[in-house]
Every structure is written in C-alpha cells, then in structure tokens.
C-alpha positions as CSV (number, residue, x, y, z in Angstrom):
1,X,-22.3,1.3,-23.4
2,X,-22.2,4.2,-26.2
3,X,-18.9,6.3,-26.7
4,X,-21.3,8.8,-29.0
5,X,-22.8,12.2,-28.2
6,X,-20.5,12.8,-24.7
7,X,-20.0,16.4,-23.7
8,X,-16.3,15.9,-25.0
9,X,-17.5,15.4,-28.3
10,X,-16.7,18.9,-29.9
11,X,-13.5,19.1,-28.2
12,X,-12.8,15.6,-29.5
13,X,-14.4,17.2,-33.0
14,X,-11.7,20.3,-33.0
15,X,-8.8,18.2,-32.3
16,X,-9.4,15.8,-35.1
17,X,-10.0,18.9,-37.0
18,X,-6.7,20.8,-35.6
19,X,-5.0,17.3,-36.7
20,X,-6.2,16.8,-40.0
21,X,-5.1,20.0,-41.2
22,X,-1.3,19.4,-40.0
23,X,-1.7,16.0,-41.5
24,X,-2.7,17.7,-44.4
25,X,-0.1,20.9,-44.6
26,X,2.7,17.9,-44.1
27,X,1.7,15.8,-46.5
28,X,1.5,18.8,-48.8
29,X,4.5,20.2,-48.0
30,X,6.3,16.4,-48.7
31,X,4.9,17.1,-52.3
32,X,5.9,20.1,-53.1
33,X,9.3,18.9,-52.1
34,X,9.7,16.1,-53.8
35,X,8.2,18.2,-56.8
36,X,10.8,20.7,-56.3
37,X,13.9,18.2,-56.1
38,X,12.7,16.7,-59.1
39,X,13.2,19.8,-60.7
40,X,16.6,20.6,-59.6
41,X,17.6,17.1,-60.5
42,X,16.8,17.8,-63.8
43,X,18.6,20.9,-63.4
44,X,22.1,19.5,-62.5
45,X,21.6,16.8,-65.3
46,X,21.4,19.1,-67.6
47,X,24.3,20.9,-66.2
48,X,25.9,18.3,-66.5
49,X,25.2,17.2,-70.1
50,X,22.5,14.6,-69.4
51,X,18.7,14.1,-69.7
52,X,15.9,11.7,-67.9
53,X,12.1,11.9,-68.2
54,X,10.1,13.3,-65.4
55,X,9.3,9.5,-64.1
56,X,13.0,8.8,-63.4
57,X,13.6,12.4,-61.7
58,X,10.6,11.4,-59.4
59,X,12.2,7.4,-59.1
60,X,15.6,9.4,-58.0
61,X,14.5,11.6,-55.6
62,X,12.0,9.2,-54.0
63,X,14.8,6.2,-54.1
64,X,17.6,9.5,-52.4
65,X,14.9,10.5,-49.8
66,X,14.6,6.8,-48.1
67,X,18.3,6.4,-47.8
68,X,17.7,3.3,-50.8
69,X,20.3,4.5,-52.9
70,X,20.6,1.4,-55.7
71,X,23.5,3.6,-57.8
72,X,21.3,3.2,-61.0
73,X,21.3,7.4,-61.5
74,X,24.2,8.8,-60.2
75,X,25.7,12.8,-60.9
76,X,29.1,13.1,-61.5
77,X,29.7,16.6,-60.7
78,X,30.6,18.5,-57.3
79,X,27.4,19.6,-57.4
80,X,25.6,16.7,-57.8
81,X,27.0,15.0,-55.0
82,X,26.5,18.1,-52.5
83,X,22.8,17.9,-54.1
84,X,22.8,14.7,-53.4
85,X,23.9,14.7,-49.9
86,X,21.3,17.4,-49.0
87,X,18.3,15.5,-50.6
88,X,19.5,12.1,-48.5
89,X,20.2,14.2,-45.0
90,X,16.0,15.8,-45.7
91,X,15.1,12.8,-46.6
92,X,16.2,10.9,-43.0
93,X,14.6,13.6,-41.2
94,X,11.1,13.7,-43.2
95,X,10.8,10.0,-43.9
96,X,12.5,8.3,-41.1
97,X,11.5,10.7,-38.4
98,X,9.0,12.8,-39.2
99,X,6.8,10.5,-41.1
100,X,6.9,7.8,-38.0
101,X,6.3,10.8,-35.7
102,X,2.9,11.5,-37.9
103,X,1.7,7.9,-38.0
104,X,2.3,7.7,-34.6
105,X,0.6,11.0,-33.6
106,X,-2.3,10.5,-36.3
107,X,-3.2,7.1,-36.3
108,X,-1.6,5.0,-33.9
109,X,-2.0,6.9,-30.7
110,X,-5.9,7.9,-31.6
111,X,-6.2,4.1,-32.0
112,X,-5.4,3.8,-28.7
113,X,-7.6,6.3,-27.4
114,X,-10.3,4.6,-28.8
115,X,-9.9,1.7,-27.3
116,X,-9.5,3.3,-24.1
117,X,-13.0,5.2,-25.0
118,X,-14.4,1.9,-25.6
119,X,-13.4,0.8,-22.2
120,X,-14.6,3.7,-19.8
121,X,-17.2,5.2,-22.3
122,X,-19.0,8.9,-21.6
123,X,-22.4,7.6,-21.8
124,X,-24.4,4.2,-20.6
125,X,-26.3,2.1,-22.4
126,X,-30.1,1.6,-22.4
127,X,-29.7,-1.1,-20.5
128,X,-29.0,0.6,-17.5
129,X,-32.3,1.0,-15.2
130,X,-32.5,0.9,-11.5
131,X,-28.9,1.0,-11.1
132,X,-26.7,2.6,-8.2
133,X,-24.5,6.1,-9.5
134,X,-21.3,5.7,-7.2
135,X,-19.0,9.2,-7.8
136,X,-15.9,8.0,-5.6
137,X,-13.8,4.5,-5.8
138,X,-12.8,4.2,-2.3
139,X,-13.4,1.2,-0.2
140,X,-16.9,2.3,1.3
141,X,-18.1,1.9,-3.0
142,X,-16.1,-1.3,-3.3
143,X,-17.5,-2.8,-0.1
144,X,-21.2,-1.3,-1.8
145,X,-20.7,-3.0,-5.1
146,X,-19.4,-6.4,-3.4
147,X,-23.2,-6.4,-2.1
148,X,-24.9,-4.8,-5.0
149,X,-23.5,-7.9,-6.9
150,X,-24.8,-10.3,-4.8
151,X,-28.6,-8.5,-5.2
152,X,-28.1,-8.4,-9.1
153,X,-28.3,-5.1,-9.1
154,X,-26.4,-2.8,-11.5
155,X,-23.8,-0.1,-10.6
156,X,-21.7,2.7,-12.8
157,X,-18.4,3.8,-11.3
158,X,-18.1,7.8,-12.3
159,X,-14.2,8.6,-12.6
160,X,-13.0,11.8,-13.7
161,X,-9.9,10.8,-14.8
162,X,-8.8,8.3,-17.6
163,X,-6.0,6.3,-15.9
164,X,-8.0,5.7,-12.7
165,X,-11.1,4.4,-15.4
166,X,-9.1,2.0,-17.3
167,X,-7.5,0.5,-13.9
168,X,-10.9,0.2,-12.7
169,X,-12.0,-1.5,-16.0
170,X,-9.3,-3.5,-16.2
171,X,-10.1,-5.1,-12.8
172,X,-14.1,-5.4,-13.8
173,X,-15.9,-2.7,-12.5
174,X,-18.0,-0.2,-14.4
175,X,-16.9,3.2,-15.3
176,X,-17.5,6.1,-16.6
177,X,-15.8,9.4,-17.4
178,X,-17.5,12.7,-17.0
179,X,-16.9,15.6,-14.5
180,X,-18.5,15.2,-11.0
181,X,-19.8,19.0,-11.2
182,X,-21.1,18.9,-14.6
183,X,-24.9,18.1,-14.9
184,X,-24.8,16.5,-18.4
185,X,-22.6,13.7,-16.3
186,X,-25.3,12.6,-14.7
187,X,-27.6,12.9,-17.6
188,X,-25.6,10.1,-19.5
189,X,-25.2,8.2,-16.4
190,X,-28.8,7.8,-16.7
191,X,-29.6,9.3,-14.0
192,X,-33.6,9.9,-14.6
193,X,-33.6,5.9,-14.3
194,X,-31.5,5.1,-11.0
195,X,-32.5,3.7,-8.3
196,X,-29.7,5.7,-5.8
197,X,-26.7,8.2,-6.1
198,X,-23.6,7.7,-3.6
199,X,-21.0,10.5,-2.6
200,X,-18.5,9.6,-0.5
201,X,-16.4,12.1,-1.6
202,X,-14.9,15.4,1.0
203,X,-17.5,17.1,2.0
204,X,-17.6,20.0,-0.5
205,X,-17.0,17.9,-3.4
206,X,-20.5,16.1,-1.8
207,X,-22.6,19.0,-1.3
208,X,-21.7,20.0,-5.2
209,X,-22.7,16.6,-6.4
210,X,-25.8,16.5,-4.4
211,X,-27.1,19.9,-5.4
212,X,-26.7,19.1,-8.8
213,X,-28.0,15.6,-8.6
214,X,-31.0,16.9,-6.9
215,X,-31.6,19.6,-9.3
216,X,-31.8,16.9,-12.6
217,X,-34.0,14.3,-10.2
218,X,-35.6,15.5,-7.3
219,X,-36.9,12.0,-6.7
220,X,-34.2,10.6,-6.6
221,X,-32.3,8.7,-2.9
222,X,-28.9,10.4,-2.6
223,X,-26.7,9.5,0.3
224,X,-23.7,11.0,1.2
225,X,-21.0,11.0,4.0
226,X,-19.9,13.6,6.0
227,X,-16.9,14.0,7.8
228,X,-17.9,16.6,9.9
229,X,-20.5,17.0,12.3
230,X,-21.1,20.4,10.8
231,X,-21.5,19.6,7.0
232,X,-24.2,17.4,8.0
233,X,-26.7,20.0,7.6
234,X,-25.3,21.8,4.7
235,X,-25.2,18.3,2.6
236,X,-29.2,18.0,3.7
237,X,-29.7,21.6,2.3
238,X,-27.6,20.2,-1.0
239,X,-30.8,17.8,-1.5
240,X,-29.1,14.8,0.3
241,X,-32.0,12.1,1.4
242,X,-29.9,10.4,3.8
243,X,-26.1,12.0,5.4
244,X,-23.4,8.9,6.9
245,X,-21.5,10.8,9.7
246,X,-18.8,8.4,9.6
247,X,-17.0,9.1,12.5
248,X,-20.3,8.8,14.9
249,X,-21.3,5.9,13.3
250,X,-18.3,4.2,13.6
251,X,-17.7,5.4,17.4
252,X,-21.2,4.5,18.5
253,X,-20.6,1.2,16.9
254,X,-17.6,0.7,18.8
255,X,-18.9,1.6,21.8
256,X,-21.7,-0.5,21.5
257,X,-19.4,-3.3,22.3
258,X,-18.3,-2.3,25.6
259,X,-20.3,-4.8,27.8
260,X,-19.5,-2.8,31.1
261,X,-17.7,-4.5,33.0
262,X,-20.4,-7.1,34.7
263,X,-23.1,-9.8,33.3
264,X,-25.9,-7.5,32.9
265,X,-27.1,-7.5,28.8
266,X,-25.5,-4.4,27.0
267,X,-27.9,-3.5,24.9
268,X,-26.7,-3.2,21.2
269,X,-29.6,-2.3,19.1
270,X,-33.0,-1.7,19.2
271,X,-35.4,-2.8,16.0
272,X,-38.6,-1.9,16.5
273,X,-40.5,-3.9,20.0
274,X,-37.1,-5.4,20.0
275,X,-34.1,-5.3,22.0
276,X,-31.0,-7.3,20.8
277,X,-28.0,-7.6,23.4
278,X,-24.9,-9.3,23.9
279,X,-24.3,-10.8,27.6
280,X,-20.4,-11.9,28.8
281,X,-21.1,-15.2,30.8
282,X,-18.1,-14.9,32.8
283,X,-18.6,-15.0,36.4
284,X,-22.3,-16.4,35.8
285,X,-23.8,-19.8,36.7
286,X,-24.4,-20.1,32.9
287,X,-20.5,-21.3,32.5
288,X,-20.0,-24.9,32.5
289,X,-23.7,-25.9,31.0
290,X,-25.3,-26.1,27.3
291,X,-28.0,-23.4,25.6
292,X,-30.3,-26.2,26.4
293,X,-29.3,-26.7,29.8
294,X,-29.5,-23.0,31.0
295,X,-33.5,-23.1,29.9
296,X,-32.8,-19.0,29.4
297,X,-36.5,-19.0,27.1
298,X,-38.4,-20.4,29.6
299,X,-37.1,-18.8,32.4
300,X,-36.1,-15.2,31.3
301,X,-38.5,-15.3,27.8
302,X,-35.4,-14.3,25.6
303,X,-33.9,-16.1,23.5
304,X,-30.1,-16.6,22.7
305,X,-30.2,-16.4,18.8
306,X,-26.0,-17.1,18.4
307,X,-22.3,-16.5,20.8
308,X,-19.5,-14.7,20.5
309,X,-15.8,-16.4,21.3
310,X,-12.8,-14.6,20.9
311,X,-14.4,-12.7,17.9
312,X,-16.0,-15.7,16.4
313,X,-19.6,-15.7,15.8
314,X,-21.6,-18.8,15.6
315,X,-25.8,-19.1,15.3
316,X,-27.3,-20.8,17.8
317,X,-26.8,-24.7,18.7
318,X,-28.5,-26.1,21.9
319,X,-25.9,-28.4,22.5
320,X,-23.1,-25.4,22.9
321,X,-21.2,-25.5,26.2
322,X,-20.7,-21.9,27.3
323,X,-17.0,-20.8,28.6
324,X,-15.8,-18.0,30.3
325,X,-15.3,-16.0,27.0
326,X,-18.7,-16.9,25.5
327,X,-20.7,-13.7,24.9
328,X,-24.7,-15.2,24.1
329,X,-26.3,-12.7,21.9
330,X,-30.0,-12.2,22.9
331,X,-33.4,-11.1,21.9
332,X,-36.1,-10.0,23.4
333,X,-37.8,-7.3,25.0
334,X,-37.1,-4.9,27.7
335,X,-39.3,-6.6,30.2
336,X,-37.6,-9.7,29.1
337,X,-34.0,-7.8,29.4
338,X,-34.6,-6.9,32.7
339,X,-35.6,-10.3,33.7
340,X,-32.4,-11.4,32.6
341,X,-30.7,-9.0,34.5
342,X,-31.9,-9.1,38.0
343,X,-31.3,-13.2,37.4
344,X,-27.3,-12.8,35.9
345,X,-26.3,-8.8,36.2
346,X,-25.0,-9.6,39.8
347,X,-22.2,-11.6,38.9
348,X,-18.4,-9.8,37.8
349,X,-18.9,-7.1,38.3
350,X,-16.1,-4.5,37.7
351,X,-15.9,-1.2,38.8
352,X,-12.8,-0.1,36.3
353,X,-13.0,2.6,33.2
354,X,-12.5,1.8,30.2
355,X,-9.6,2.5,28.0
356,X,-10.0,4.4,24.6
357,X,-6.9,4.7,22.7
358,X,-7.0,7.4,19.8
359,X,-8.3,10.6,20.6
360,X,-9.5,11.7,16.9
361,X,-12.7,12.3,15.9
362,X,-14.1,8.1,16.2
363,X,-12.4,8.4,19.8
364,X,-14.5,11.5,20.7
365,X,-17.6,9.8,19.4
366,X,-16.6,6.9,21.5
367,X,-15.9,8.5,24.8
368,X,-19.4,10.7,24.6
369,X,-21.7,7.6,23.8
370,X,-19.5,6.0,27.1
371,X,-20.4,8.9,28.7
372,X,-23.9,9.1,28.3
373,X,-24.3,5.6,29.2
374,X,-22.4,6.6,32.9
375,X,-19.2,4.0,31.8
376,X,-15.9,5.7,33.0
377,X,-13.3,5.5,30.8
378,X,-9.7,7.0,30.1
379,X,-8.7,8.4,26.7
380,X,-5.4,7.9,25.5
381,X,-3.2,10.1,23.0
382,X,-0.1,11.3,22.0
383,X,-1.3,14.3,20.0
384,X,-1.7,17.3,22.5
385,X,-4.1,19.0,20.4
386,X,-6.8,16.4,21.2
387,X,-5.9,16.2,24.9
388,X,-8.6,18.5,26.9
389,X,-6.4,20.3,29.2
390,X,-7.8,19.6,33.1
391,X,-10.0,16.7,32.0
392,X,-8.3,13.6,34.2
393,X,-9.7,10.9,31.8
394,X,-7.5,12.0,29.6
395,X,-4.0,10.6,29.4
396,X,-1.2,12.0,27.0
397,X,1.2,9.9,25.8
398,X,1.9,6.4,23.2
399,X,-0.2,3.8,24.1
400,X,2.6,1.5,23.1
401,X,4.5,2.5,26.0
402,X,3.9,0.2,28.8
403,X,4.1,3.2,31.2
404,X,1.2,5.3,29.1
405,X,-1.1,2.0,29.7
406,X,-0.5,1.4,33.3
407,X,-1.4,5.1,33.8
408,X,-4.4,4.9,32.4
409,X,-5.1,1.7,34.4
410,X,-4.5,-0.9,31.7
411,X,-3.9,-3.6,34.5
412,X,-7.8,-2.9,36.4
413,X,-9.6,-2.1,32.8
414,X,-12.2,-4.6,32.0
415,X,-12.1,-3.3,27.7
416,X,-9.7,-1.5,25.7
417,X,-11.6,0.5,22.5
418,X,-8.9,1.0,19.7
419,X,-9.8,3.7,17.5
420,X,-6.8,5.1,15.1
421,X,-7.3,5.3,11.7
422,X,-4.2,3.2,11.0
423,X,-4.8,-0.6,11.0
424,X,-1.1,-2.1,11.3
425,X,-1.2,0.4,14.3
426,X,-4.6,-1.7,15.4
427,X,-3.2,-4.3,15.1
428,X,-0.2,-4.1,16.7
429,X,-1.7,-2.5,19.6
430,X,-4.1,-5.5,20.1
431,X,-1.3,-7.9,20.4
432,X,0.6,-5.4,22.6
433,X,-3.3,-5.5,25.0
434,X,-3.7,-9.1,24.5
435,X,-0.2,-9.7,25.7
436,X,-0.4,-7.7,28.6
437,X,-4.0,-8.7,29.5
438,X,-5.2,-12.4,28.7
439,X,-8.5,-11.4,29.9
440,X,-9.2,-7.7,28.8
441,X,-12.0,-7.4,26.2
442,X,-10.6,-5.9,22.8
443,X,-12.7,-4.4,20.6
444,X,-10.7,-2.6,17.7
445,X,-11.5,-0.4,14.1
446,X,-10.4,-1.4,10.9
447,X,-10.1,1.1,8.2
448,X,-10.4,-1.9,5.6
449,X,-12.5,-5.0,5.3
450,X,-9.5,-7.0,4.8
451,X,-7.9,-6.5,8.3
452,X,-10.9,-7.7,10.1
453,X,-9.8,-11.1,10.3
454,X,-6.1,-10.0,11.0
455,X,-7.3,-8.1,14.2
456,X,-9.4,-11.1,15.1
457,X,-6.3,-13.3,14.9
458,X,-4.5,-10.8,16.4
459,X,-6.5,-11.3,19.8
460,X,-9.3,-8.8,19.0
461,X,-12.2,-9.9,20.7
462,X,-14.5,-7.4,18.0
463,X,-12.9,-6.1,15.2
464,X,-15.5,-3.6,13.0
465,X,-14.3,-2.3,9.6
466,X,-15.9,1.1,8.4
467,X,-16.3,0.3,4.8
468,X,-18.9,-2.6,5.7
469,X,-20.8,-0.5,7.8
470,X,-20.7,2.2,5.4
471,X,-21.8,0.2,2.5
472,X,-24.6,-1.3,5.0
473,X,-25.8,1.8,5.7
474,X,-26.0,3.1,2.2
475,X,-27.4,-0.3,0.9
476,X,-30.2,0.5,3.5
477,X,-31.3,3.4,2.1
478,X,-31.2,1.4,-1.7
479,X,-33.7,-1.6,-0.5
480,X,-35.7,1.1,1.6
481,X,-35.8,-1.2,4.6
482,X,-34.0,-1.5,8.0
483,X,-30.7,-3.3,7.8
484,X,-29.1,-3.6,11.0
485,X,-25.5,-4.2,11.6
486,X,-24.8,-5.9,14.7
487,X,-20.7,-6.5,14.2
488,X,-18.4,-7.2,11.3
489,X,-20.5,-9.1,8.7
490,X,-23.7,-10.2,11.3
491,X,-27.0,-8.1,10.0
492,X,-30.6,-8.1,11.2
493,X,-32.7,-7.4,8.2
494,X,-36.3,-8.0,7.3
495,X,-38.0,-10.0,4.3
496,X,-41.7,-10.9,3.3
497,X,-43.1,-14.1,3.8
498,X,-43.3,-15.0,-0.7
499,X,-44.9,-17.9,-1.8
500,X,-41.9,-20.1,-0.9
501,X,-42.7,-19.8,2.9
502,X,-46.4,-19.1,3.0
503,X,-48.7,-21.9,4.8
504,X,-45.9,-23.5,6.7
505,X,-44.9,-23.6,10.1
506,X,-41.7,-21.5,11.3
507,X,-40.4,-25.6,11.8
508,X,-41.3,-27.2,8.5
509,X,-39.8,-24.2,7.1
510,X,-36.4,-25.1,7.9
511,X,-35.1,-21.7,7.8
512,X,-32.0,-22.3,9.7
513,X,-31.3,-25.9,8.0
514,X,-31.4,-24.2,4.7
515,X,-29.9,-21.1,5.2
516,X,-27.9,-20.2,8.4
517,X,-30.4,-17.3,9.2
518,X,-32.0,-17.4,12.4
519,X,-35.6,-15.5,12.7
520,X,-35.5,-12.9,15.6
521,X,-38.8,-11.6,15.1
522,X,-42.9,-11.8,13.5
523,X,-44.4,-9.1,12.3
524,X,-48.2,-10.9,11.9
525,X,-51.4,-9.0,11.3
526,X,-49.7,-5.5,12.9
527,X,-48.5,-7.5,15.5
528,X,-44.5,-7.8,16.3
529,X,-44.0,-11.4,17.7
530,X,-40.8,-11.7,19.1
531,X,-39.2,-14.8,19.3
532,X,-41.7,-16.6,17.8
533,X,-43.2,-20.1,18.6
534,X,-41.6,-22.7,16.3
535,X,-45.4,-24.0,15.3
536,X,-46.6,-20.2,14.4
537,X,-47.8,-20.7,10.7
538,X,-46.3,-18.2,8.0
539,X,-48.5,-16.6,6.0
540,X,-48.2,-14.6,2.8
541,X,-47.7,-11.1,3.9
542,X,-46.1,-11.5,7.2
543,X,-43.0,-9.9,7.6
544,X,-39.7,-11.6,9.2
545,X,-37.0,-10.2,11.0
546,X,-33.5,-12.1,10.4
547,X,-29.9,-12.4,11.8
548,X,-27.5,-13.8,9.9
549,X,-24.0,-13.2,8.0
550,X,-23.8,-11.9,4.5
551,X,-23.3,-15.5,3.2
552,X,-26.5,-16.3,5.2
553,X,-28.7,-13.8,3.7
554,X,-27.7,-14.9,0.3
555,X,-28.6,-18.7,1.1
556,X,-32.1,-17.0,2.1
557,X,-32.7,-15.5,-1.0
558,X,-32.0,-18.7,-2.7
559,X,-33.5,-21.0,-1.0
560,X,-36.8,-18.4,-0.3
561,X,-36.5,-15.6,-3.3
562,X,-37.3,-11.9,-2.8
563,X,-37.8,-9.6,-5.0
564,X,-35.9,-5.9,-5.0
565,X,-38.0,-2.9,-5.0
C-alpha cells in the first residue's frame, strides 16, 4: 500500500507548512534572546568593573538558561543576581517546557502519525485487482471476509476514521481511510479494478455510496442492504445491482423452518427442477429403522441427502437409525414430494398455531410468509406499538411470563419462532420454551455468528445468525452463481465438473469420502438430473449441484480445484 498522493495531501502539506514556520519563529525567537542576554551580561559586567569575550557571555547565558549553573562566572552585584534569577526562571520555561513541548509537537507526535499512515494508508497498492470494496465493519463484512479468505480473494476495509483503522489493522484486516461520499475514495481504492462493492451501512449512507460508486464504474456489482422495505427501490435507483432486505430475508428464513405441525415435507428451497425439504419423522413408520431400511429412493424417488437432531446436522449415512427428533432433509422433485407425502403426511398431525415471539420488523416478515402458507400462528409482544389493535393472533405482553405463553397457547403449539434482535434475550427464551415444552420445535435468530452454537446448546432446535446469511447472500452475487443457504452454515452451491472429476463415475469420484459434500443434483447436456445414479459418468462441462457445510465446500475445492471468475 502507498500513503502518497491521498486527497489529504494538501491539507497534510499546509499543516507541515503552518508548523514549520512556528518551529521556525521559536527557534528564532530563542536566538535573539540568548543574543540579547548576552548583551546585557556584558552590560552588568561592565557595571560592575569586569570584562569577558563574547564566547564566555554566550557560555553564561546558555550554562543560566538550562538551570546548569557550574559558579565559574558569577555577578556580584544586586543586579546581577536579579539578572540572573530572571535569565534562570526564562530559561526553565523555554528550555525545559517549551522546547519539549516543540519536540513533542514537531517531531515526535508526526512520527507517530506516520506510522499510523503506514498502517491504514489512503491509497492501495497495484496489487490490488479483483478485490471486494467493503464501506462498513460490522459483522455482516466480517462474516464476508471470513469467506473471502477462504476463496483467496482480496478485500479493503474503507474506515473514515483513524482509531477504528488502526484497531482494525491491528487485528489483521485491511483498511483504508477516505470519506465514504467522496469519489476520489473510491478511486484509490481501486475501484476501476474490483470485482464487488458492499454497503451495509443505514440506508441513506447506502444510497450515497451507491450513486457515487456507480457514477465512477457503471460495471461494477454493488450490493447493499436495506433496512426498509421502502429504500429498496431508492437504493436500485442509486445504481445498486443487487438490495439485501434484511429483515425479509431473515423472517422468510425463519419461517422456512416451521415444519407445520405434521410429517408432510416443508418445502425449504427451491433450486432450479429441484425441491429441497426437511420432513419431522415423528409419528411416522420411519422411527425405529435405518436410511437403508426405510428404501425412501426406491419407493418415493427422493433422496435423503443428511438429518437434523436437536440442531445438529449430519450428511447422510445409510446405517443412521432415525428417532423421534430426526428431521431427514430431502431432495427431489415435486412429483417426488408429493409421493412422499401421500405415503408419510398422514401421521402427527397438529392442528395448533404457531408462536412468534418479537413483533419487530423480522416478526412481521415471519408471521406474513406463515400466513401465506395458511399456518396459524400467534404473535407475541410487549411493545404496544407493534400490537395490531383487533387482530386476535396477536398477544401483548413478555413472553417470559408464563401467563403471556399459556395465552398464546404455548402448551398446544407444535414451534415457537424467536425473533428479537437481542441474543441473551434468545437465548434465554429458548431455555425458558425448552423447559416448558420438551417437545416444541425451537427455531430462534442470532444477531451474531457466535451465538449460534449457544442457542443450539441452549435447546434450539434451529438457530440462524443474520450475518452468515448476509455474507452468503452478498458472496453470491461476487461468484455470480446460486448459493443457497439452507440453515446456519449448510449451503447448496454449484461447481463445474474441471479436469479433476471429468471421465469418472459419480462413485470412483469419491466426492463424499474426500470432501463431506454430498451431490444433490446433474446438470448434463441441458439436462437437470436430480439425484443422480451413482454410475452416471462426469464429464468436463457438466455442472454439479452440492450440499455441504462451509468446511465441506473448502475440502471440495481442494480435493477438486475451481477456479474464481
């Protein structure tokens, strides 16, 4: 990185400038004084009947001023000594304050700033090319850069301020200072030769960056998020390629993992010809027997591709006994779907609502994609304002009293949706649920990545953090190819059959052996096979469609290499 030619530079200029002339006028002014004691010294030695050269004038006053005093030249007079006492007391203020002052203030303290220029620089290198511009630190970018690290692919951190660079630098990431409205920021970011800009700023402070972005590289992928439903279209207008409503995506998400209260498959996702859903086998004759056992392929045509337990998730292992609390994850097509269905969708089923607690924006998002999938369910809150007046699915009150949950029919309700915004909230509510219901399905949101795990402990049966889904989403939009996130670290995402795989069989190929990823789906000659025959024969060119965790993917591209594009 380069700390030349920023736009700071002639302010940076002038203030050296504005510095060196005080430097200047003090040191001056430090002459002319000691010039001018030197005089009067010879002066009062005169006075009082003696003489010294000009050297031994300058030795005295120099030797007075620092306070040295070795006694050599002494006056004798009244008027020497007051002289003398003078000449010390400007001395101690010049020399031993002023002059530490000025070192400090002209050489010690821009020391520092350079350093701290060297460490969160104005401008990036040359070496910069197809690297991600993130404008915001929060944990959405962090969760980004985790995964842009695992790619290899390079990343600038833009921070308008100095201490928030440096503590970012200090903990390895990398920054740069510039102004987020200022077009010449982006310029020295490199901007012509990035591969993708991210805002996740508020949604002004978005809609400025992405107009100005736009207007320097129209060819350029900018994603933003948007906190409200309305700024969506402004940020388009702003030049934004792609807008993350973050509360819809993270209510849809959540209520994607309401099963409904019976066996039938809850569909999840669809990805292309595809259909990917989850299937509780509680109540079903599937409890009791093995993958292998229950023949589901042969007779249904899907195939279970991993489980669920208690928030675990495990690929797929023939020799798995399925419990109560196994949830098989399936894939297939709708035909196939509905196979399943008129076979298992008989068994438990519940006719109860479902309970949503939090009433804010993700609860909203949650209760309407409930709604339009004809699921009952009962909102809980304690904040009147979100409470619609006359709507009986809607409960006011703390859902951490026991009498606020019983009213909304905590005992009956098959799944409880947690959706606050404050995680030890989540998590403490997921105990309190657990507690109270041994059986309920729990699935909860995590503001951060790191509570996922706590929630699952806590009794969570899904837990999904909206910084991963975030940085999933906007990772999409860098690779320009479909990334599907089914829960908390699980993806679907597609790769090319490369010279590593071509001309083997989808068994020789030991996909699953050498990577954990398990292959969903075929895309061969324009033709989307799904679930695939284990002796189809790869060739270069054909297209496959994974499931796997991030540590999964990453064995993949070891073990097989892709290239980025």
């Amino acid at each position: 990185m380069e700390s030349k030619e920023f736009p700071g530079l002639a302010v940076q200029k002038k203030k050296f400038k504005e510095k060196s002339k005080t430097l200047i006028k003090f040191i001056g002014f430090l002459v002319l004084l000691v010039i001018f004691y030197n005089v009067l010294f010879h002066l009062i030695m005169y006075y009082e009947g003696r003489e010294y050269s000009i050297i031994e004038g300058l030795y005295w006053s120099m030797v007075t001023m620092s306070t040295l005093g070795y006694g050599d030249i002494v006056f004798h007079s009244d008027l020497g000594y007051v002289y003398s006492t003078v000449v010390l007391l400007s001395g101690v203020v010049l020399l031993l304050v002023f002059l530490p002052y000025v070192f400090i203030h002209f050489f010690y303290t821009p020391w520092l700033e350079a350093q701290e220029e060297a460490k969160a620089p104005h401008k990036l290198s040359e070496k910069f090319n197809n690297h991600a511009i993130i404008t915001n630190a929060d944990n959405v970018a962090f969760a980004l850069i985790e995964r842009l690290n695992e790619f290899g692919i390079d990343y600038v951190i833009i921070c308008e301020d100095i201490g928030e660079a440096l503590e970012l630098h200090d903990k390895d990431y990398n920054v740069m200072l510039g102004e987020l409205d200022d077009p010449e920021t982006y310029k020295n970011a490199r901007i012509e030769q990035a591969s993708l800009l991210v805002a996740t700023n508020n949604d002004m402070v978005n809609s400025n960056i992405a107009f100005t972005a736009d207007e320097i590289n129209k060819n350029l992928p900018i994603v933003t998020t948007a906190d409200s439903e309305d700024s969506v279209d402004i940020l388009k207008l702003a030049g934004s390629t792609f807008v993350i409503h973050t509360a819809r995506m993270i209510g849809q998400s959540l209520a994607r993992r309401t099963l409904g209260g019976s066996a039938r498959i809850h569909v999840i996702a669809h990805f292309e010809n595809m259909v990917i859903g989850e299937a509780p086998a509680l109540g079903t004759p599937l409890v009791g027997k093995t993958l292998a056992e229950t023949n589901l392929r042969n007779v249904t045509g899907m195939n279970a591709v991993g489980f669920w337990e208690r928030g675990d998730f495990k690929t797929v292992d023939p020799g798995k006994r399925i419990g109560d609390h196994t949830v098989l994850v399936m894939v297939g097509t709708v035909e196939q779907m509905r196979r399943y269905d008129e076979l298992f969708g008989i068994y438990n089923a519940i006719d109860a609502p479902v309970l949503i607690i939090g009433g804010g924006r993700v609860g909203q998002t949650v209760a309407k994609s409930l709604q339009e999938r004809q699921i009952e369910y009962k909102l809980i809150e304690k904040n009147e304002a979100y409470v619609k007046k006359g709507d009986k699915r809607y409960i006011k009150g703390d859902a951490a009293d026991l009498k606020t949950l019983r009213k909304a029919g905590i005992d009956k309700a098959h799944t409880v949706i947690i959706t606050t915004h404050d995680d030890d909230m989540n998590i403490y509510l997921t105990i309190y649920c657990r507690s109270l219901r041994p059986d309920i399905q729990i699935t909860s949101r995590a503001a951060l990545e790191r509570n996922v795990s706590t929630l699952h402990r806590a009794g969570a049966d899904f837990a999904m953090a909206y910084s991963s889904m975030g940085a999933n989403a906007i990772f999409n939009a860098l690779r320009r190819n479909q990334v599907l996130m089914l829960a908390e670290g699980i993806n679907i995402f597609r790769v090319k059959v490369e010279n590593s795989l071509s001309g083997k069989k989808i068994y020789e190929a030991k996909i699953r052996e050498k990577s954990g990823c398990t292959i969903v789906s075929l895309n061969k000659n324009g033709e989307n096979l799904v679930n695939p025959e284990p002796d189809t024969e790869l060739e270069k060119g054909d297209e496959l469609i994974l499931m796997g965790r991030l540590e999964d993917e990453k064995a993949f591209m070891k073990n097989f290499p892709q290239s980025v594009k």
